[in-house]
C-alpha positions as CSV (number, residue, x, y, z in Angstrom):
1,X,15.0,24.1,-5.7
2,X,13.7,20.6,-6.6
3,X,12.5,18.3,-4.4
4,X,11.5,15.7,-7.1
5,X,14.7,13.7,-7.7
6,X,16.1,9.5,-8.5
7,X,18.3,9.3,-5.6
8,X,19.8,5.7,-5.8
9,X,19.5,4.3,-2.8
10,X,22.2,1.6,-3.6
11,X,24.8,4.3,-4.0
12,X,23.4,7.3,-2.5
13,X,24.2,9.0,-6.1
14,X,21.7,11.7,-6.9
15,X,20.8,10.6,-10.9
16,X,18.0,12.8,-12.1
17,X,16.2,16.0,-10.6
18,X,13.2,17.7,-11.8
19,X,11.6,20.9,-10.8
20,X,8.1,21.0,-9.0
21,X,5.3,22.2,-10.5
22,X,4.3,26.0,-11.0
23,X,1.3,27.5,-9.2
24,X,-0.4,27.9,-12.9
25,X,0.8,24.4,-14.1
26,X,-0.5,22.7,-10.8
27,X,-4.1,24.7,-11.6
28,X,-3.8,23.7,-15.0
29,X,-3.6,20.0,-14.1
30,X,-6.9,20.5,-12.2
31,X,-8.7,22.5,-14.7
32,X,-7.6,19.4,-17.3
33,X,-9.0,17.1,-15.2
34,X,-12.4,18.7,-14.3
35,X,-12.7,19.1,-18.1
36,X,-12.5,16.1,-18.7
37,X,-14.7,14.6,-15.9
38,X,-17.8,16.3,-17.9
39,X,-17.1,14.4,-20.9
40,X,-15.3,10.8,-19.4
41,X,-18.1,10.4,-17.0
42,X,-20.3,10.2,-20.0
43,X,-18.7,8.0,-22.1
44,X,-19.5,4.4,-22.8
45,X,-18.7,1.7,-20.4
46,X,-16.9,-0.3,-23.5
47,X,-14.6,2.9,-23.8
48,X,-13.4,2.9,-20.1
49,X,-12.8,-1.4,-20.3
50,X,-10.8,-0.7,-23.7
51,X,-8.8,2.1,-22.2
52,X,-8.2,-0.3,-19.1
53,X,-6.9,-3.1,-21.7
54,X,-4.8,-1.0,-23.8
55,X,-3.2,0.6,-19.9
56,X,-2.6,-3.2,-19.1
57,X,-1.4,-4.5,-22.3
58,X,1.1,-1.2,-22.2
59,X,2.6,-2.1,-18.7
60,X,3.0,-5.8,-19.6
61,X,4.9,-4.7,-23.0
62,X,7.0,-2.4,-21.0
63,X,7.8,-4.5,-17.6
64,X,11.7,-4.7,-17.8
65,X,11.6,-0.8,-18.4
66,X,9.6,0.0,-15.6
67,X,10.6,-2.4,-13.5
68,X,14.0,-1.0,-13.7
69,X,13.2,2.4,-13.2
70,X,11.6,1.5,-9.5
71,X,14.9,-0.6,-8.4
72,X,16.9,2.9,-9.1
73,X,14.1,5.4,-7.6
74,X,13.8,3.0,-4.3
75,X,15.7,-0.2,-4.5
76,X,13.4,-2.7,-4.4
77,X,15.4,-6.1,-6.3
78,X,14.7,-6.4,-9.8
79,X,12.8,-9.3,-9.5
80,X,10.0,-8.2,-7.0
81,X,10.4,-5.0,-9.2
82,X,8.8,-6.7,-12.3
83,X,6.1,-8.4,-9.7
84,X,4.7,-5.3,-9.1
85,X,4.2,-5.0,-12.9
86,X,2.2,-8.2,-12.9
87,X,0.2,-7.4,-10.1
88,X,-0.3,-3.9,-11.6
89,X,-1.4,-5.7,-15.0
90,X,-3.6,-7.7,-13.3
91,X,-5.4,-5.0,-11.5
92,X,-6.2,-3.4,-15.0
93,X,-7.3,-6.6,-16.4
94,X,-10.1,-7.3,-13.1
95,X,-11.6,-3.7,-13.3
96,X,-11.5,-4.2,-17.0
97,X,-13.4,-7.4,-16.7
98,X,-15.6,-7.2,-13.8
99,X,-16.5,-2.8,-13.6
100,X,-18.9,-3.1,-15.5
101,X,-21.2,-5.0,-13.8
102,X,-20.0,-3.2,-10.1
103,X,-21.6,-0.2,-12.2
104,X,-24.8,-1.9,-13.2
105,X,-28.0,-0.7,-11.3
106,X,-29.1,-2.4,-7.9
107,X,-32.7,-3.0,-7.0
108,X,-34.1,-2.3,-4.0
109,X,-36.7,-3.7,-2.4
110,X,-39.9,-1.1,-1.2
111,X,-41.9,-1.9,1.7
112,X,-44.3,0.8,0.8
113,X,-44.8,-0.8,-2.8
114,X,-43.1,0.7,-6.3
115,X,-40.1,-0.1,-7.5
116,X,-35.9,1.7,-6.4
117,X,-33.1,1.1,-7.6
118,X,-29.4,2.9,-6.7
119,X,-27.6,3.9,-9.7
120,X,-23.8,4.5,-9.2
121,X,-22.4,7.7,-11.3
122,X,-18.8,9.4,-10.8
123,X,-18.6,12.4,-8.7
124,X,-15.8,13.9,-10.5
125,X,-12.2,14.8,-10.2
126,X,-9.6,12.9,-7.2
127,X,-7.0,13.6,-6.3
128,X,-4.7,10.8,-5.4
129,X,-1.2,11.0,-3.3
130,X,1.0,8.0,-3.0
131,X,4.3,6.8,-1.5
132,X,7.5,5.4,-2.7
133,X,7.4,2.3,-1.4
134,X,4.7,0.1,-4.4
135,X,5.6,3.1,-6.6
136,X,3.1,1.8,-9.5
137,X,1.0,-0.9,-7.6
138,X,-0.3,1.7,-4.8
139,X,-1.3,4.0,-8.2
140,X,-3.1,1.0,-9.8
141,X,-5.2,0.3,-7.0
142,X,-6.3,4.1,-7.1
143,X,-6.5,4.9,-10.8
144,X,-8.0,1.6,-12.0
145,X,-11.5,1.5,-10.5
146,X,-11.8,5.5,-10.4
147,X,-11.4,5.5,-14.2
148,X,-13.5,2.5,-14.6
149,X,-16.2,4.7,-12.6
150,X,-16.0,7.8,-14.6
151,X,-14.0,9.6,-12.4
152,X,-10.8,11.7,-14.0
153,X,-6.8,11.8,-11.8
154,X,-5.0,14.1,-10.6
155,X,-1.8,12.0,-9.4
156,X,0.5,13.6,-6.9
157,X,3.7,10.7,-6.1
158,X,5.9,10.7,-3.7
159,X,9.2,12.9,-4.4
160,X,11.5,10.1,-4.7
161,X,9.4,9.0,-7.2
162,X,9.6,11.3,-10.8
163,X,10.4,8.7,-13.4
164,X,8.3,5.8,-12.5
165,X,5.6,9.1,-12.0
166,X,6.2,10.2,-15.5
167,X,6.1,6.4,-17.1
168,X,2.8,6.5,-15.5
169,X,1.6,9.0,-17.4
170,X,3.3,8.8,-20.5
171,X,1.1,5.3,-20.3
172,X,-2.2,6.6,-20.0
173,X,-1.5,9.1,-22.5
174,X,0.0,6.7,-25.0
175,X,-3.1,4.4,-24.3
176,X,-5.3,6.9,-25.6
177,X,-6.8,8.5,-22.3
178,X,-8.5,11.6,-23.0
179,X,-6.3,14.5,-21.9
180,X,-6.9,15.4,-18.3
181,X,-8.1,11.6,-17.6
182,X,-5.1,11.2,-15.9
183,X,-2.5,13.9,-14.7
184,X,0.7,13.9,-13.0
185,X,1.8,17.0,-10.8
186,X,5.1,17.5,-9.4
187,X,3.5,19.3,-6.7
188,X,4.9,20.7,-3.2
189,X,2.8,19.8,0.1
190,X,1.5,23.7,0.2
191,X,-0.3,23.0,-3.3
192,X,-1.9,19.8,-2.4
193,X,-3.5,21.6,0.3
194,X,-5.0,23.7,-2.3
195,X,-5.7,21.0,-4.6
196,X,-7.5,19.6,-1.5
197,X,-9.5,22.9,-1.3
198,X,-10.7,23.4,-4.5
199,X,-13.9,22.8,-5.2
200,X,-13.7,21.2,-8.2
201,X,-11.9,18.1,-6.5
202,X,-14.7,15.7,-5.1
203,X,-11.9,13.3,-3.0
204,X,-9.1,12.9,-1.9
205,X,-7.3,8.8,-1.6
206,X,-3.8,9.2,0.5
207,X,-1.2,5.9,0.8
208,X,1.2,6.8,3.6
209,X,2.2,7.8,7.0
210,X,0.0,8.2,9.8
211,X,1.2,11.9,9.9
212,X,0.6,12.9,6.4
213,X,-3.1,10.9,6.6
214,X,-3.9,13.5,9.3
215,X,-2.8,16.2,8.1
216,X,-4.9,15.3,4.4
217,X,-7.9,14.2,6.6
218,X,-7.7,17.4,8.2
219,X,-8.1,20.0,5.3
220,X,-10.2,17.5,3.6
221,X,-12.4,17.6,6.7
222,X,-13.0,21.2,6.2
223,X,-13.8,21.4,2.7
224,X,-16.5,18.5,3.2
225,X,-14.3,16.0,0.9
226,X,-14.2,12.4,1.2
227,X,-11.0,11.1,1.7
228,X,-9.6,6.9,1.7
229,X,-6.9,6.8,3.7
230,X,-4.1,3.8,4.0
231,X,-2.0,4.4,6.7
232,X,0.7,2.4,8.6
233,X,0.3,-1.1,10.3
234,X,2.4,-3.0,13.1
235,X,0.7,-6.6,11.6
236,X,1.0,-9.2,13.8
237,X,2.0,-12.7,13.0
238,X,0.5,-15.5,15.3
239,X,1.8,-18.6,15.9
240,X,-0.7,-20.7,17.7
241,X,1.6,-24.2,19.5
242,X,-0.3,-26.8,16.6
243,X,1.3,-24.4,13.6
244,X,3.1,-26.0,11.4
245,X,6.7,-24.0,12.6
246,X,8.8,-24.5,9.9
247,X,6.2,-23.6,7.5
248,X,5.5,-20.9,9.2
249,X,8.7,-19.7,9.4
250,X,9.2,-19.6,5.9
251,X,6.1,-17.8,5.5
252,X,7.5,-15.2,7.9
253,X,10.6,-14.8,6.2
254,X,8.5,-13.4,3.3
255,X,6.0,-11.8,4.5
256,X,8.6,-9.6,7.2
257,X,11.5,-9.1,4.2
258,X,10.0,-8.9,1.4
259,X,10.3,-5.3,-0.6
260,X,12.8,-4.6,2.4
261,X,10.7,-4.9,5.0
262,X,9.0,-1.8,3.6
263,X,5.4,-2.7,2.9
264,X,2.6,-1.1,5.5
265,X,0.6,-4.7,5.6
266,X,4.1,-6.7,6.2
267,X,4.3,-9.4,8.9
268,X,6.2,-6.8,12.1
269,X,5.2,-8.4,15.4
270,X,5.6,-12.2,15.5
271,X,3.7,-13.3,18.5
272,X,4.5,-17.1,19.3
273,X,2.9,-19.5,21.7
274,X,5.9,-20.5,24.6
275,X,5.4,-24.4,23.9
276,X,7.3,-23.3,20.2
277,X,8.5,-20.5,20.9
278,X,12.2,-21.6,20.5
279,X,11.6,-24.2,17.8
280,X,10.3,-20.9,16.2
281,X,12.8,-18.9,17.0
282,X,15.7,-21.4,15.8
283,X,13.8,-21.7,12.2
284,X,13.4,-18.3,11.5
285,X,16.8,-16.9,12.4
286,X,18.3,-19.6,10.4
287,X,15.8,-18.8,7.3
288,X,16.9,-15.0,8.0
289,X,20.6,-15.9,8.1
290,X,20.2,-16.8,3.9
291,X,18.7,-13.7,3.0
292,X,20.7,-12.5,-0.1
293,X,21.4,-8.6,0.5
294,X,22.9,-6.9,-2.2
295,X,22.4,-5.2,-5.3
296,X,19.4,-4.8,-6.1
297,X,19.7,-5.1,-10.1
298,X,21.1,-8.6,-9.7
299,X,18.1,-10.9,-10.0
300,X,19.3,-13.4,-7.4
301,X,18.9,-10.5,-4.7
302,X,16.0,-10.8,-2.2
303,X,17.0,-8.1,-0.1
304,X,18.4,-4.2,-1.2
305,X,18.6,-1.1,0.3
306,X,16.4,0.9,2.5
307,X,14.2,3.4,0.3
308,X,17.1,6.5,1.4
309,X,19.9,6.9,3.4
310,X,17.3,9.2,6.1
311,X,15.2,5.4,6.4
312,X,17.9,3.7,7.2
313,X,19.4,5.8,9.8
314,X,15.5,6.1,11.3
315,X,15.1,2.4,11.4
316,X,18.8,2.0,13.0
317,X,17.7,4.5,15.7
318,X,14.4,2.8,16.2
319,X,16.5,-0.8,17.1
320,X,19.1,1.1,18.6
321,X,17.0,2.5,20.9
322,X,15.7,-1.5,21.9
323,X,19.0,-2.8,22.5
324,X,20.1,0.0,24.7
325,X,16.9,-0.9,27.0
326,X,17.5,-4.5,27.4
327,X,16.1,-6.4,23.9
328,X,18.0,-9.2,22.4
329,X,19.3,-9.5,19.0
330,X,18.8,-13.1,17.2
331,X,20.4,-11.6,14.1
332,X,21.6,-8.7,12.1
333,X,20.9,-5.6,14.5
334,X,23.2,-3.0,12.6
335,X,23.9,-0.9,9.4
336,X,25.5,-3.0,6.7
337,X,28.8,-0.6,5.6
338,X,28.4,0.7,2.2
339,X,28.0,3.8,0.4
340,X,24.0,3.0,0.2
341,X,21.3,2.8,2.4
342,X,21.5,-1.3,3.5
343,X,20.6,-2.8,7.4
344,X,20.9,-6.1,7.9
345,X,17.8,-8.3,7.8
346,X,17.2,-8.1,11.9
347,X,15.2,-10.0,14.4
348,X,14.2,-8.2,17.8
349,X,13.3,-10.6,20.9
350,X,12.5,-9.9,24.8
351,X,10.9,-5.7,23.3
352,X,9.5,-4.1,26.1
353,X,6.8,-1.5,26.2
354,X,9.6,1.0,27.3
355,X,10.9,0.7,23.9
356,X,10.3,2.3,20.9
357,X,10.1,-1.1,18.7
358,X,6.8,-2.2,20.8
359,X,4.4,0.6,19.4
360,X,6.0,2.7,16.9
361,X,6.2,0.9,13.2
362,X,9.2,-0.5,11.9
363,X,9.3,0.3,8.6
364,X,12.2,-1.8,7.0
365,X,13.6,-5.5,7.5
366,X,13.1,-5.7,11.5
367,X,11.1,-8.2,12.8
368,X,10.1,-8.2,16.7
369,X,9.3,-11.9,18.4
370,X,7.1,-12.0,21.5
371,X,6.8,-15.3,23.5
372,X,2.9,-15.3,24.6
373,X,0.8,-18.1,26.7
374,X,-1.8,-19.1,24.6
375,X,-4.7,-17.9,22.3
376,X,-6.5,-15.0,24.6
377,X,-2.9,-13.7,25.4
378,X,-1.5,-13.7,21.6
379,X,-4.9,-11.8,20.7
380,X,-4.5,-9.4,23.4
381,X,-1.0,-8.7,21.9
382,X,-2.3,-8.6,19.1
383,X,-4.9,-6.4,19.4
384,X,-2.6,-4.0,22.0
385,X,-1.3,-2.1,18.9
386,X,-3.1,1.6,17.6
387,X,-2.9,-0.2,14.2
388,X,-5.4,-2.4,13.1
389,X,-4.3,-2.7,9.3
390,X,-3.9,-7.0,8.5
391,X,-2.5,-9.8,10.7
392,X,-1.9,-13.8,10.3
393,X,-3.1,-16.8,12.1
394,X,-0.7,-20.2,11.8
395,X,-3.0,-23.3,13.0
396,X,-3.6,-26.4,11.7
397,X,-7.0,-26.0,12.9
398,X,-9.2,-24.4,10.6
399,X,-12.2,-23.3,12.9
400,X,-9.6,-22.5,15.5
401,X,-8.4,-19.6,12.8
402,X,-11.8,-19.0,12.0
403,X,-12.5,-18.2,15.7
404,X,-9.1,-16.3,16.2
405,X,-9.6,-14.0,13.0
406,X,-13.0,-13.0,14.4
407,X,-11.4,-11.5,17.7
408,X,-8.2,-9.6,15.9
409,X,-9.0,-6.0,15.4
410,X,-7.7,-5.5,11.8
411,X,-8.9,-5.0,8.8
412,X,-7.7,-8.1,6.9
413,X,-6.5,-12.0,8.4
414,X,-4.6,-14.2,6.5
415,X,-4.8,-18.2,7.6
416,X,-1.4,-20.2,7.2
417,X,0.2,-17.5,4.5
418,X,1.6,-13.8,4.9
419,X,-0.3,-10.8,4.4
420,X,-0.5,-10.3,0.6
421,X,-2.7,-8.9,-2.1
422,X,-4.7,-9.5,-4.8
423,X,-6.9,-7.3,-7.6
424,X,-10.5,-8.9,-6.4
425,X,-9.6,-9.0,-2.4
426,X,-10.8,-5.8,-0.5
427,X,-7.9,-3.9,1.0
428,X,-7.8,-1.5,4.2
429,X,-7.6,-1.6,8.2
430,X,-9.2,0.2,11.0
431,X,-8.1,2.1,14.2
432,X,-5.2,4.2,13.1
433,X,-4.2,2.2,9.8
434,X,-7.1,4.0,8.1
435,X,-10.4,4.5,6.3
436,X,-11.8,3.2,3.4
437,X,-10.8,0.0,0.8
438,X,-9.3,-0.4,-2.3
439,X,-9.1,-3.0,-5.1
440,X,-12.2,-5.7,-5.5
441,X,-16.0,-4.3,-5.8
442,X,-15.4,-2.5,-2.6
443,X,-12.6,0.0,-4.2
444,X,-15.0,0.7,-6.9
445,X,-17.9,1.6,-4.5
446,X,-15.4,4.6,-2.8
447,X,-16.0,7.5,-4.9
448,X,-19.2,6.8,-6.4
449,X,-22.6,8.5,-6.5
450,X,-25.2,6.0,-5.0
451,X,-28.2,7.7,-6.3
452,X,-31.1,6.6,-5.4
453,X,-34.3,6.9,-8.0
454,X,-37.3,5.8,-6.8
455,X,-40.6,4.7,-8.8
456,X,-44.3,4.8,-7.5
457,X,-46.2,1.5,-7.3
């Protein structure tokens, strides 16, 4: 039985189904890669920025194709669906442009006289495992810097995920990627464990739930493999009392709604100085009230379904569960009817720690508002969560932010604009949202030899 398959989540209609991989093909796939690593890792820097051109050029002359293919896999709206394209071109582009000289040789300086340098060599074949919700973005960020490093792919995708999976591939191959560069596998969770195991597999880099990043970390753990890890985040949102508010809320309508409200580094906990608090409050219910939810292949939608009928109801528990102890509902609060997988756009006020919304991650269009006396008590909020992934700080005072990013526990701070992402700007948390970075020079320094050779004086 398939567990690969394009359930719409707009209709709940179940449009293609593909089987998972064999035992031999899911070897296969790693053999191919491992081959290939001997000769890839060798080959000349201008080959690995032409293949990286010709991947880019190939997604930009195929956006409206791939960009549709996501909206029916998990229903983000068109338009953010040909976004992700552009940002996924633009990833290609950067490692294109600047790898090379992340790969050049770094001299060190010898106390004891003579001359060191590290030189940075691939280690060999990865294995990477991504989720639904950035179905070619989260890949990008993965497969762009590894192949500018030498490194070959073995791509495992999430199981809502076949076509855009496929397109994926079809790309690299049609770019002219040596076979085994870059392979897809349809594979169950019991053969990415041994994928995991093999030996010929030198890391392991995991996009997704806190649960599947433990159990990854675990078998990787015991076969000595490095892993990167991405997990979830509960990002908070500070509004200090000089913000700009209206700005602000804007901002937070963005970065809470976007892609659904299903993005691990989206704006969840909005923690708001009492002196505009309401003024707050006001701005942002009324900038939630004109969300567009709807279809997701009409481009004037901001807002479609949930990723699958199962994420919907999970979320609807998760708020349920809040207004049964006591929170208040500014707006939305409830499944939208329809034969797919929509919740209205819904903001959360007066959450206690009894509830489920406080600590657990709301992974769809629920934001959670908490009114907080001043700066030490929003970074104590702040900072209260197991997740430590990105966070924003609204002030009009820049060395104010400055001071207030250096206390937050996360991984990433973003002054007067949402969490976001770019190809040169390091990604990655700490505490429970992870290990490790991708995209800019630090994603290319992951799964690299650092070898150091050493001269005499």
């Amino acid at each position: 039985m398939s567990t690969y398959a394009v359930t719409n989540p707009a209709t709940g209609r179940v449009e293609a189904s593909y089987d998972t991989a064999t035992d031999a093909q899911v070897a296969q796939a790693v053999a191919q890669a491992d081959a290939a690593f001997r000769t890839w890792s060798k080959s000349a820097i201008q080959d690995r920025v032409d293949l990286l051109n010709r991947v880019a050029d190939l997604y930009a002359e195929r956006r409206e194709q791939l960009a549709a293919i996501i909206t029916r896999e998990m229903g983000k709206p068109i338009f953010q669906s040909g976004i992700e394209i552009d940002i996924v071109v633009s990833i290609y582009r950067y490692y294109a442009a600047n790898g090379p000289k992340f790969l050049e040789d770094e001299e060190l300086e010898v106390a004891a006289g003579g001359r060191a340098v590290i030189r940075k060599e691939a280690v060999g074949a990865l294995l990477g495992i991504m989720p639904w919700n950035f179905p070619y973005y989260q890949v990008a960020r993965f497969a762009a810097p590894n192949l500018m490093n030498g490194n070959t792919i073995v791509l495992k995708h999430a199981p809502q995920c076949p076509e855009s999976a496929l397109a994926m591939e079809q790309i690299f191959l049609d770019a002219g990627a040596p076979q085994g560069a870059y392979v897809n596998i349809f594979a169950t969770n019991e053969q990415v464990a041994d994928v995991i195991a093999d030996a010929r597999i030198q890391g392991v880099s995991l996009t997704g739930s806190e649960r599947a990043g433990s159990a990854v970390a675990e078998i990787a753990g015991r076969n000595l493999k490095k892993v990167v890890l991405e997990l979830g985040g509960s990002d908070p949102f500070l509004v200090l009392e000089d913000a700009d508010v209206p700005a602000a809320a804007k901002q937070g309508l963005f970065g809470r709604f976007g892609n659904t409200g299903q993005a691990c580094n989206a704006a969840k906990r909005f923690i708001v100085d009492e002196s505009v608090y309401s003024e707050f409050a006001a701005n942002f219910a009324d900038a939630v009230a004109g969300i567009i939810v709807g279809d997701p292949t009409d481009p004037n939608t901001f807002m479609g379904p949930l990723s699958s009928i199962a994420a919907r109801d999970g979320l609807a528990a998760q708020v349920q569960d809040a207004i049964d102890k006591g929170a208040t509902v500014l707006a939305g609060g409830a499944k939208i009817e329809s034969t797919g997988a929509y919740y209205a756009p819904t903001i959360l006020a007066d959450v206690t720690p009894d509830m489920r919304a406080y600590s657990e991650e709301l992974f769809g269009p629920v934001a959670v508002l908490y009114k907080v006396s001043g700066d030490d008590a929003a970074v104590q909020l702040a900072n209260s969560s197991d997740y430590g992934l990105g966070a924003s700080v609204q002030t009009q005072d820049p060395a104010r932010a400055q001071a207030i990013a250096a206390r937050l526990e996360t991984g990433m701070v973003s002054i007067n604009e949402p969490s976001g992402t770019a190809a040169e700007l390091p990604f990655g948390g700490v505490k429970r949202s992870g290990v490790g970075r991708e995209l800019g020079k630090f994603g290319m320094a992951e799964f690299v030899n650092h070898k150091l050779v050493k001269f005499p004086g």
